[in-house]
Each structure stands twice: as C-alpha cells, then as structure tokens.
C-alpha positions in Angstrom: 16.7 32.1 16.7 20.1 32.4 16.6 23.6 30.5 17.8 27.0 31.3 18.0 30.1 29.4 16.5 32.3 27.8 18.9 34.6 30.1 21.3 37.1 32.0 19.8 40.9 29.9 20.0 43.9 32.1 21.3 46.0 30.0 18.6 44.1 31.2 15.7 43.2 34.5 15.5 39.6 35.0 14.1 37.5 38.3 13.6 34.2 37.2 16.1 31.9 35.2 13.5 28.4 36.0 12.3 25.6 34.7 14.4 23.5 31.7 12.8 20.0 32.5 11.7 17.9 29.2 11.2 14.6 29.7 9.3 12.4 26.7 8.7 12.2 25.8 4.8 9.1 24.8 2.7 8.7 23.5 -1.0 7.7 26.9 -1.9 10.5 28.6 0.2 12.0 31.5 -2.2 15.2 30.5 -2.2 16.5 34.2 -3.0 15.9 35.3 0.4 19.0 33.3 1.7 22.4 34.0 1.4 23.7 36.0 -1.4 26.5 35.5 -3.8 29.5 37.9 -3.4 29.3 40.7 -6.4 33.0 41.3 -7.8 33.9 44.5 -9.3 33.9 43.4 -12.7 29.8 43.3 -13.6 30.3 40.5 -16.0 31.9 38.3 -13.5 29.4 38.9 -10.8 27.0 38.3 -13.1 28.0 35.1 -13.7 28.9 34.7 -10.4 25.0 35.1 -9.3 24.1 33.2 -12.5 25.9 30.0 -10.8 24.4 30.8 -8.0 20.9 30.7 -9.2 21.9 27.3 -11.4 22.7 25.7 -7.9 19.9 26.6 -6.0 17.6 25.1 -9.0 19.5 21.8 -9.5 18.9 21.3 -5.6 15.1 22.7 -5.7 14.8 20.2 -8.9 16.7 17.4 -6.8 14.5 17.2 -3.9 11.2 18.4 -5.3 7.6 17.9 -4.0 6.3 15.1 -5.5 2.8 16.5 -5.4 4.3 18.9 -7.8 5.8 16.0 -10.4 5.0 15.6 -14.0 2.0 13.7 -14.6 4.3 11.5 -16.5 7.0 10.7 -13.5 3.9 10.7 -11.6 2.3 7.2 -13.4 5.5 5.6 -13.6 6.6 5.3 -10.5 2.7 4.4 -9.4 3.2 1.9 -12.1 6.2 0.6 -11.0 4.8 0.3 -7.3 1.9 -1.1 -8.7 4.2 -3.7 -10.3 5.8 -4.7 -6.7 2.4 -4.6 -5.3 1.4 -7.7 -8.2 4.6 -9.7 -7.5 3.8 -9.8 -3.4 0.0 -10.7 -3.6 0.9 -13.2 -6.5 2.7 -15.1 -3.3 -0.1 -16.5 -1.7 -1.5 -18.0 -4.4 1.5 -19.3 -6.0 2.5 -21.6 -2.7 -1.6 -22.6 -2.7 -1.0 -24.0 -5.5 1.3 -26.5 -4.3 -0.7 -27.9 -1.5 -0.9 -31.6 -3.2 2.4 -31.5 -4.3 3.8 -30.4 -0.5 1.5 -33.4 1.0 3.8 -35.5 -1.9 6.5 -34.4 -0.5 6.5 -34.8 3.0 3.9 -37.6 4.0 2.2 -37.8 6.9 1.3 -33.6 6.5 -2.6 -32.8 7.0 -4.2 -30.0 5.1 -4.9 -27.8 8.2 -0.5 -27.8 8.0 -0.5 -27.0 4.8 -2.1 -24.2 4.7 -0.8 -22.9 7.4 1.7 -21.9 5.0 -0.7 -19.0 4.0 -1.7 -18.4 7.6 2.0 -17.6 9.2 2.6 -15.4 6.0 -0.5 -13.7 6.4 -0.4 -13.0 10.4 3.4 -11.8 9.6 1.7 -9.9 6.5 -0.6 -8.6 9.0 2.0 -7.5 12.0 4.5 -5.7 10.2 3.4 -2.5 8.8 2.6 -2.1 12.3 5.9 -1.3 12.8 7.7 -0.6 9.5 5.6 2.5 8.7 7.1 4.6 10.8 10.7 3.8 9.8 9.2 4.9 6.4 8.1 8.5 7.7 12.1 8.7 9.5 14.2 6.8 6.0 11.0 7.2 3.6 9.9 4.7 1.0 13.0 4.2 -0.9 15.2 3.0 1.5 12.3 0.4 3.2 11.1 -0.8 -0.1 14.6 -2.2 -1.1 15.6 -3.3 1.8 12.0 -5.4 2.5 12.7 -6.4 -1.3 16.2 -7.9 -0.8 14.6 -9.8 2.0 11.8 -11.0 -0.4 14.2 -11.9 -2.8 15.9 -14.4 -0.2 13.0 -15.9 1.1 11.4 -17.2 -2.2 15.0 -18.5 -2.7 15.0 -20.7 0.5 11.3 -21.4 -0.3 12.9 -23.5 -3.6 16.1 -25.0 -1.5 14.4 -25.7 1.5 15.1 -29.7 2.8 11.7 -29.6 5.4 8.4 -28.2 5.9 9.4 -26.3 8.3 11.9 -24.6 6.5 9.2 -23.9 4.3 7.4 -22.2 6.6 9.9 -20.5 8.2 10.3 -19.4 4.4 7.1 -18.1 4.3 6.9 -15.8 7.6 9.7 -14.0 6.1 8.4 -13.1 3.1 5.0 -12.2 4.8 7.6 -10.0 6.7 8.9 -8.5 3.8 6.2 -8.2 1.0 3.6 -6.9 3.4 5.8 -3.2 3.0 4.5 -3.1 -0.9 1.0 -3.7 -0.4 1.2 -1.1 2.4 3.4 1.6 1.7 2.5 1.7 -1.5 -0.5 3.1 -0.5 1.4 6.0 1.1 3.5 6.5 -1.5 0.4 7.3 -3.8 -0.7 9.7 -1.3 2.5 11.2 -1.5 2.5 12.4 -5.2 -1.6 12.9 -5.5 -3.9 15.4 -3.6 -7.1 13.5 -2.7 -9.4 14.5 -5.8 -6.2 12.9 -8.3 -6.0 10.1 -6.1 -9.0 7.7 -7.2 -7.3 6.5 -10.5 -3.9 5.4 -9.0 -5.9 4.0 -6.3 -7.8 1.9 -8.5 -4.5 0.7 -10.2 -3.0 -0.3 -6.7 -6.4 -2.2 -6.2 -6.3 -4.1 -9.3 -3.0 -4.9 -9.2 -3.4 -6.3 -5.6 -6.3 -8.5 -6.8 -4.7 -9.5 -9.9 -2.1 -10.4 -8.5 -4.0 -13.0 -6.4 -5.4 -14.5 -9.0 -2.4 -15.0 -11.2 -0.1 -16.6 -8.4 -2.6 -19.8 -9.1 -2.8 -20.1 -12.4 0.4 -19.5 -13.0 1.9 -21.4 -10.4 -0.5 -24.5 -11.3 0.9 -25.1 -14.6 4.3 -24.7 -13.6 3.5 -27.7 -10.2 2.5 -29.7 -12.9 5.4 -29.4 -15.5 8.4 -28.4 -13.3 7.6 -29.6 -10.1 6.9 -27.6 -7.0 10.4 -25.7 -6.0 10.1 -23.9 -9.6 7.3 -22.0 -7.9 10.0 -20.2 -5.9 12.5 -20.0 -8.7 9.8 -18.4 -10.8 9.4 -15.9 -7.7 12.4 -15.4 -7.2 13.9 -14.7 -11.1 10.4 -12.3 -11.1 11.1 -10.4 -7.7 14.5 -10.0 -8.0 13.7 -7.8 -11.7 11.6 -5.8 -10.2 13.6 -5.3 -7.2 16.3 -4.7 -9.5 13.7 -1.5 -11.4 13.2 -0.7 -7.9 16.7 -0.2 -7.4 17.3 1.6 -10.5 13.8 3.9 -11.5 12.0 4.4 -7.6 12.8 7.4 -6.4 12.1 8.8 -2.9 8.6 10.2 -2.3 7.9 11.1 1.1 7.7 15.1 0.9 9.3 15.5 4.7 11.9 13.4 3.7 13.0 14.9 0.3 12.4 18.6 2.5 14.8 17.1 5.0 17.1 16.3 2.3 16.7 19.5 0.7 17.6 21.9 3.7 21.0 19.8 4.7 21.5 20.3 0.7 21.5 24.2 1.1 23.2 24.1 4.0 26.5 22.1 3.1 26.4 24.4 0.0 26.3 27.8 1.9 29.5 25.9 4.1 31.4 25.1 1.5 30.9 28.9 -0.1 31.5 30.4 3.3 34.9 28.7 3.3 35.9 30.0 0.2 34.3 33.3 1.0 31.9 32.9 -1.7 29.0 35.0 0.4 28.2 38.6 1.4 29.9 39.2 4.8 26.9 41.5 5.1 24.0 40.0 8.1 23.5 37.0 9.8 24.5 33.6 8.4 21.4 31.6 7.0 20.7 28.2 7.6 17.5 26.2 6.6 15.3 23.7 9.2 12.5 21.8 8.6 9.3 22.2 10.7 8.6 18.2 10.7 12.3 16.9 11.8 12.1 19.3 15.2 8.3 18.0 15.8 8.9 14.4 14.9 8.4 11.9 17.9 11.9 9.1 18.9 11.2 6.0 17.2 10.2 4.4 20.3 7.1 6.8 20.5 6.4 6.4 16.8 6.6 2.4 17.1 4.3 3.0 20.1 1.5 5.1 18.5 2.1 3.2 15.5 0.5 0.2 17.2 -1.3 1.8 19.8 -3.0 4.2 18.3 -4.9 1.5 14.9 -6.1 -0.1 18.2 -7.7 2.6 19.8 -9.1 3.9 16.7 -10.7 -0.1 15.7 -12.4 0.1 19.3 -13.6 3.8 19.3 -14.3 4.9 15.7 -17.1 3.2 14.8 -16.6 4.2 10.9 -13.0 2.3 11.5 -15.0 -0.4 13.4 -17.7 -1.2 10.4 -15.3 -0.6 7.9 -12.7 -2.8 9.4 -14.9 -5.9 9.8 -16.4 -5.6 6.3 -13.2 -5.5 4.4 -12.0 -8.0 6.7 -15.2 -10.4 5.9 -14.1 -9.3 2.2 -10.6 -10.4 2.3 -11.3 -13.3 4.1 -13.4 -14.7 1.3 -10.4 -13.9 -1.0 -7.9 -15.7 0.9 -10.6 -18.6 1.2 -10.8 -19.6 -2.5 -7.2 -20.5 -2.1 -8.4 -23.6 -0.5 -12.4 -23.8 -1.1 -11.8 -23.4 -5.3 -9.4 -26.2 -5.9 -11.3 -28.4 -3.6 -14.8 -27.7 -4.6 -13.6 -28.0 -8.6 -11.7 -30.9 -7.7 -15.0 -32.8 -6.3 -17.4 -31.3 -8.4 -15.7 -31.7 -11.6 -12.3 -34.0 -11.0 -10.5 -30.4 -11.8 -6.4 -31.0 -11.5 -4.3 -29.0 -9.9 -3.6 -27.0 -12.8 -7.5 -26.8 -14.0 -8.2 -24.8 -10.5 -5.7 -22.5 -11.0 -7.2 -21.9 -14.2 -10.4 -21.1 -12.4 -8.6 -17.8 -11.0 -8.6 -15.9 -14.2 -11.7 -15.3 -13.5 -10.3 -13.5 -10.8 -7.4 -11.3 -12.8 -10.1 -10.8 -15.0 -12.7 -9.0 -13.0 -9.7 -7.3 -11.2 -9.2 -5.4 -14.6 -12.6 -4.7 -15.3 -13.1 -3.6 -11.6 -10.1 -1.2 -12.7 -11.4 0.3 -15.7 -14.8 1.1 -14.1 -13.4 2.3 -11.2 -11.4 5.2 -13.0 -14.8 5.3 -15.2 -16.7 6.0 -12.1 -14.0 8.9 -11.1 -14.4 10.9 -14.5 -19.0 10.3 -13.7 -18.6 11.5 -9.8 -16.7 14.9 -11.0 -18.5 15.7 -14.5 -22.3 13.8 -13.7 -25.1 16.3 -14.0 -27.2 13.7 -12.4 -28.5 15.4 -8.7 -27.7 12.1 -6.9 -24.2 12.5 -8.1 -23.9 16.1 -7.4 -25.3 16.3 -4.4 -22.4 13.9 -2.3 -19.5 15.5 -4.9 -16.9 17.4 -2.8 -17.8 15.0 0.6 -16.3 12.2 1.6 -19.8 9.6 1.0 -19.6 10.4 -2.8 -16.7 7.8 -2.8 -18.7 5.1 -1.6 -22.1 5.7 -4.1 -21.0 2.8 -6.5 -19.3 0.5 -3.5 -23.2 0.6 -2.6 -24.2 -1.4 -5.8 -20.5 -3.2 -6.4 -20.7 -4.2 -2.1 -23.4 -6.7 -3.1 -21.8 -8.6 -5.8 -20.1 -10.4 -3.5 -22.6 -12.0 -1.8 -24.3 -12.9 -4.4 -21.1 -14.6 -5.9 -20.9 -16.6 -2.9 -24.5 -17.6 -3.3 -24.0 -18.0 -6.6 -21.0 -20.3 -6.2 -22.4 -22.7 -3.5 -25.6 -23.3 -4.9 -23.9 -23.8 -8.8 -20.4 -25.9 -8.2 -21.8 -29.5 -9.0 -21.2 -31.5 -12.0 -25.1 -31.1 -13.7 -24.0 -27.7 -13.9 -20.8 -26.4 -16.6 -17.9 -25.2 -14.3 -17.8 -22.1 -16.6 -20.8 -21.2 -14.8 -19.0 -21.2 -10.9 -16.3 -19.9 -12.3 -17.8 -16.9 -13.3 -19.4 -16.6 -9.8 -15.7 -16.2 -8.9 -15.4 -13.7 -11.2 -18.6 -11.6 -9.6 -17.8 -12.0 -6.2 -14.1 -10.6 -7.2 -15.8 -7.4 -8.4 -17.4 -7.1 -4.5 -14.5 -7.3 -3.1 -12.8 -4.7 -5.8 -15.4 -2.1 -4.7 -14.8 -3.1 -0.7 -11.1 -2.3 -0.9 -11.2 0.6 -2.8 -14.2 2.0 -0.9 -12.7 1.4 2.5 -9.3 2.7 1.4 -10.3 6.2 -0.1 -13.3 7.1 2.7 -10.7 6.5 5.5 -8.1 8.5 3.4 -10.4 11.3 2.4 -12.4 11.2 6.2 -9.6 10.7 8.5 -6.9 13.0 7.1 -4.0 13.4 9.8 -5.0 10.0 10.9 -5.6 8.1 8.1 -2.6 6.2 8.6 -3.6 4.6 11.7 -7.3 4.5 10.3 -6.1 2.5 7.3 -3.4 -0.1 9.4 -6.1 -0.9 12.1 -8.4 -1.9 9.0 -5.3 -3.6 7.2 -4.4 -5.2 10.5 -7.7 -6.8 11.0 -8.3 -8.1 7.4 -4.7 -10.0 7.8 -5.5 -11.7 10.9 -9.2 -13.1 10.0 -7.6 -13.7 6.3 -4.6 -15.9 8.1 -7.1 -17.9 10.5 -10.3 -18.2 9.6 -9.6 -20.1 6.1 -8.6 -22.7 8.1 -12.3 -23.7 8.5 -13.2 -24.1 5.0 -12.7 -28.0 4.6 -14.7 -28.5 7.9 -17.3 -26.4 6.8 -17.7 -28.2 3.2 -17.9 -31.4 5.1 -20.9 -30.2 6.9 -22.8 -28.0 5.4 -22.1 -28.8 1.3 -21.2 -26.2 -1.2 -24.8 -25.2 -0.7 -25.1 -24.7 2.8 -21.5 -22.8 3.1 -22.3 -20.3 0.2 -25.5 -19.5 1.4 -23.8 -19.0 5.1 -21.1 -16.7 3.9 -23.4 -15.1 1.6 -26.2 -14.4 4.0 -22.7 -12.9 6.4 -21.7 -10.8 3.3 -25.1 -9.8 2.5 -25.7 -8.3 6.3 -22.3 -6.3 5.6 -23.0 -5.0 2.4 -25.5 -2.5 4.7 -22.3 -0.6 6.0 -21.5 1.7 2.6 -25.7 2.5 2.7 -25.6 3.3 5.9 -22.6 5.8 5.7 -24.2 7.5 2.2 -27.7 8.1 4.1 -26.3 8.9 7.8 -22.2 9.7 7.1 -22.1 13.3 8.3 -24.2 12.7 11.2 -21.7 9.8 12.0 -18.8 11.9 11.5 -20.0 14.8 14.1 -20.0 12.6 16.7 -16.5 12.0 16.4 -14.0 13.4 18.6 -11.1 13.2 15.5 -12.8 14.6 12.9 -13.6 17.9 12.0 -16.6 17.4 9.4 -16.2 20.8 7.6 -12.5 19.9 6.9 -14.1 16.7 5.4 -14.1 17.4 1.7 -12.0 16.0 -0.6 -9.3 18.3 -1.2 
C-alpha cells in the first residue's frame, strides 16, 4: 500500500515527494531489497558508500536478532540467569515458613492458621497476576516487565525486614507474590522464545529444578539464619540476594520476545532510511521503502488482551479436558509442595523434638532431588531422541513421548506421601522420612515438567492460556488448602493423612497413562487442536 507525505506548503517550494511503500518485515527479510545507497561518480567512493551501507543494515539485523537464531552460548546464559531469578522468588516461600515460631514470638496472641496466611496471600497474589502481566509482556516484552516486577521485589523483602506489625508483614508479602510471580512465569516464555520445541526439554528441566530448588533452600537457609540473626535477617538476606540478581538482570538480560525485537528492528530501518533521505543519501529512483510488522497491525488493545488473558485460561480449564486433568494434578502436586512448609517442621518437631533450624534442614532433601530430577530429566531427552527401544520410537515426534517417564516419576509422589506418614515417628531414624521427602520431590519434578512441555508441545497458539489456567489453579489450591494440615494431623495422625493424600495422589498419577495409551484419540475431539500439527517441531 502506499501514502502520500503531507500537502505541499505554498511557503516552501517542494518538487511533489515519492509515495511511501510499506512492506511487512521478517527475521529473514533480505535487507537488500530496500532502499539503496546513492552511487557517486567516483567507483571508490560509492563503494564505500554501499560498504557503509551494508555495515548498517548488519549492526541493526545483529541488534535486534531472532533469538531462536542465538548462539548456543548466549542462549544458556541468559536461561541461566532466568533460571537464577526463578531460584531467588520460589526460595520466598520457604524462607518466611521458616519464621513461623519466631513471628508467634513476636506478636503474641497470633494463631498458626494467621501465620501462614503469610504464604496463602503471596500465593493467591502469585496466582492472580500473570493473569494479567503476560500480556503487557507480549506489548513491552520480557525485559522491561522483569525489572520492573524485580524492583518491586526488591522493596517488598525490604519492608518484610522493617515492618513494625503483622499486617505490614503481610501486606509485605502480597507484594512480593505480586512481583515474583513474573519470574516463575515468564520465564517460561522467555525459554520458548530462544528454543524450538525439540531444544526446549533441557532448559525446561533447568527452569524446573531451579523452581524446586529453590523451595527447598528458602528453609534451610532461612532456619539457620532465624536461629542466629533473628527473623528480619530473613528479609535482609532476600533482599542483599534479589537486589544482585536484579542488578545481573539489569546489566546481562537482554530482550527476547521475537515480535518485539522485530518491532524494534523495523522502526530501526526506518529512522535510518529518514535520516539518509534528509541528507539525500538514497536513490531518488522508485517509491520510498518503509518496513511494518505483521504482529503490531494484528495485535488486540490492551483491554482485549487483559480480557482474553483471563478469559480465555478459564474457558480452556472448563472445556479442554487435557487442561482440566492436567490442571488438577499439578495442582494436587503443588499443593503437597506448598504443604511441607507447615506439615515437615511440625511432624519433625513432634516426632523427633526437631528445632526450627533441624526442619529446615529436612528440605535438602528437597534441593537435592530437584538436581537429580534435573540431570535425569535432560538424560531422559538425549534416550527419547537416540533410543532404539520400539516403545521409545514409537511416541518420538508426538506430543505423548514427553510424558513416557512422568508415567513412572508420577508415582513417586504418592508413594513419598505414604512413605512419610506411615515412617515420621521416633522408633524410626528421621533420615528415613526425610528421604521420603526427597522421593515425593522427584513426583512432583516429573508433574511439572510433564504438564509444562505436553501443554506447550499440544497446544501451540494457545499454549499460553493452556499453561496460565494450569498455573492459576495450582496457586489457588497451593494458597488455601495448606491451611488444613494441622487439623488434619490432629485427626487422622501422620498415618492416616499420608495414606489420604497418598491414596488422592495415587488416583492422579492415572492421568499421564491415560494420555500415552488414548492421547491422540483425546486430542481429535478437540475443537483447538489440529492433531497432525501435533508433533514436536
């Protein structure tokens, strides 16, 4: 299409200007077939003259490049260094669990149902706002929400430690769910944004492992410094630790979202043809070039992206019944996560006269099987493409091949919450519940990376929404149902709760079975999915 410049003015002369010609650009746009440089009559100098020219357009091409397209080595950096901001905001949940005797200290009079609501109001704000924020990350991209949510982070471990009431703590604590919750989400994007889905199993796993061991370092860390410092050096710990890497944010993480650096790109070009227009720098010759990209015409006002943003995770939790199954069994999974926050310390404490700082210890277990959980995941990666075993090769290429080993790794959990209610007594060593942790850890290391990759590799376009109804729901049952675990060891007994969670987990563990043995004939009946576009690409 073409425009005009603006009318000509009787008080400036002007010969009539050459219409506009927009075409849309792409990373693999060749930049040659724009504008030209001016040739001089002197060879040598239009040679150099183009030579600048073609040194310009590659400093911008090099400037806003696909990240898909990255060096492997730029590529595992910044993963690493997302994976790094993912640690710090899981590590918060745990850290202020481990100051639940200390707060009570504090402020008499506090039950442990307030306490820990602590954890709930960060996790339902946690839960609520990537709702929202991601599609201010598909307008900005990452960059520009990941150090704003991390100033904000920053702050709110700061009036964590300078906080006169409970309730400032609290307040305290919805913020940072606020903020944080943009690492543990976005990140995921962000991987998605440099890797095509068959590279994407490897940084995945990092993200998981990072996210777990993260949760189980907040305690132990947090436990000895309670004891030895007091409570408020939790939050100065937090915030010396986030402010770093906020700080490696600010200086090394670079923007990743390919529609954004294309954006970018095209209003590069174009204030650079300007500028050499004005100094007559281009051939007169044809129309005047001018780059658009396709995704900035398309893209919806915010106010229908914040709509479909939450509208649409809904509608997919309630009418996808892979969403649905998947949903409710990593929220079952997080749940139990967010649960040892309360049930470990308590159960050691009774069973074993544990301190404060002895639970926390218990939670290596769970940093621990994080890393293995790590290192066999990537393992099980390098099996599922080179394995000349025919159960291997038959799913390889289709979505269900991620979820083979969540089939065995799905029922570690329950039997870690077996294991731990029916071994937690003082007969028995605590090494032996503690390594019950450690199993059930691993089951919930092959939940979230399961659910995460099969809704990525199934749901393509809407993977997004797929994966933020699941995250959504995992959040909420992880901020409220905790709340029951001191009830329910009144009750029932270590014994009667494990084997009532277990039997819960057990029943679950059925869904990743289920999708290997009946996933295409699930997927058909789906009015989103397309099942021959359903390979892993």
């Amino acid at each position: 299409m073409t425009d005009s410049d603006s009318p000509h003015q009787p008080s400036h002369p002007a010969p009539d200007p050459r219409p506009v010609e927009h075409r849309y650009l792409t990373f693999s746009t060749d930049l040659t077939s724009g504008p030209s440089p001016v040739s001089d009559s002197d060879s040598s100098s239009g040679n150099n003259n183009r030579h600048c020219h073609s040194h310009q357009h590659d400093a911008i091409r090099g400037k806003f490049s696909d990240p898909q397209t990255w060096p492997p080595l730029r590529k595992s950096l910044v993963t690493y260094l997302s994976c790094l901001a993912t640690f710090v905001t899981t590590y918060t949940p745990g850290a202020y669990a481990a100051g639940f005797v200390a707060y009570r200290a504090e402020w008499p009079g506090l039950s442990s149902t307030a306490v820990y609501a602590g954890i709930t109001l960060f996790t339902l704000c946690f839960a609520v706002a990537p709702m929202m924020l991601a599609s201010f990350s598909e307008l900005a991209g990452r960059r520009p929400l990941f150090l704003a949510a991390g100033a904000i982070f920053v702050a709110s471990q700061l009036g964590s430690a300078v906080t006169a009431s409970f309730a400032g703590l609290l307040v305290t604590r919805a913020l940072a769910g606020l903020s944080c919750s943009v690492f543990s989400t976005v990140v995921g994007g962000v991987i998605s944004d440099m890797y095509v889905a068959r590279e994407r199993n490897t940084a995945m796993a990092i993200f998981t492992g990072a996210a777990l061991c993260g949760t189980g370092v907040g305690p132990v860390v947090s436990g000895v410094v309670v004891e030895r410092l007091g409570w408020r050096w939790i939050y100065y710990v937090q915030t010396i630790s986030c402010g770093v890497v906020v700080g490696l944010l600010v200086l090394f993480f670079p923007e990743t979202r390919g529609s954004v650096l294309l954006s970018r790109r095209a209003k590069a070009l174009n204030k650079w043809y300007d500028a050499l227009e004005r100094e007559g720098g281009l051939k007169a010759k044809g129309p005047t070039v001018r780059w658009r990209v396709k995704a900035d015409e398309e893209r919806d006002t915010v106010g229908k992206m914040l709509k479909t943003s939450v509208v649409r995770p809904m509608h997919l939790l309630v009418t996808e019944s892979v969403v649905f199954w998947f949903s409710l069994w990593m929220s079952f999974a997080w749940t139990i996560l967010y649960l040892t926050f309360e049930a470990v310390p308590l159960m050691f404490a009774l069973a074993y006269d544990f301190s404060p700082q002895e639970s926390g210890l218990v939670f290596l277990a769970v940093s621990v099987s994080s890393v293995l959980g790590t290192a066999g995941a990537v393992w099980q990666e390098k099996l599922l493409l080179t394995s000349k075993l025919q159960l291997i090769a038959r799913f390889r290429g289709q979505p269900e091949a991620r979820l083979l080993f969540a089939c065995g790794q799905s029922i570690l959990l329950p039997a870690g919450l077996f294991w731990l209610g029916s071994t937690t007594s003082h007969a028995i060593h605590w090494i032996v519940p503690a390594l019950a942790v450690g199993c059930l850890t691993l089951g919930i290391f092959g939940v979230y990376l399961a659910v995460f990759n099969y809704l990525a590799d199934t749901y393509h376009a809407y993977a997004s929404s797929a994966i933020a109804a699941q995250a959504f729901t995992r959040n909420v049952f992880a901020a409220c149902l905790p709340l029951a675990v001191e009830p329910m060891l009144d009750r029932l007994g270590f014994v009667g709760t494990g084997c009532v969670l277990g039997a819960v987990g057990l029943g679950l563990s059925a869904v990743p079975w289920v999708l290997v043995l009946w996933g295409p004939r699930i997927r058909k009946r789906s009015k989103l999915l397309d099942p021959d576009l359903q390979m892993l690409g």
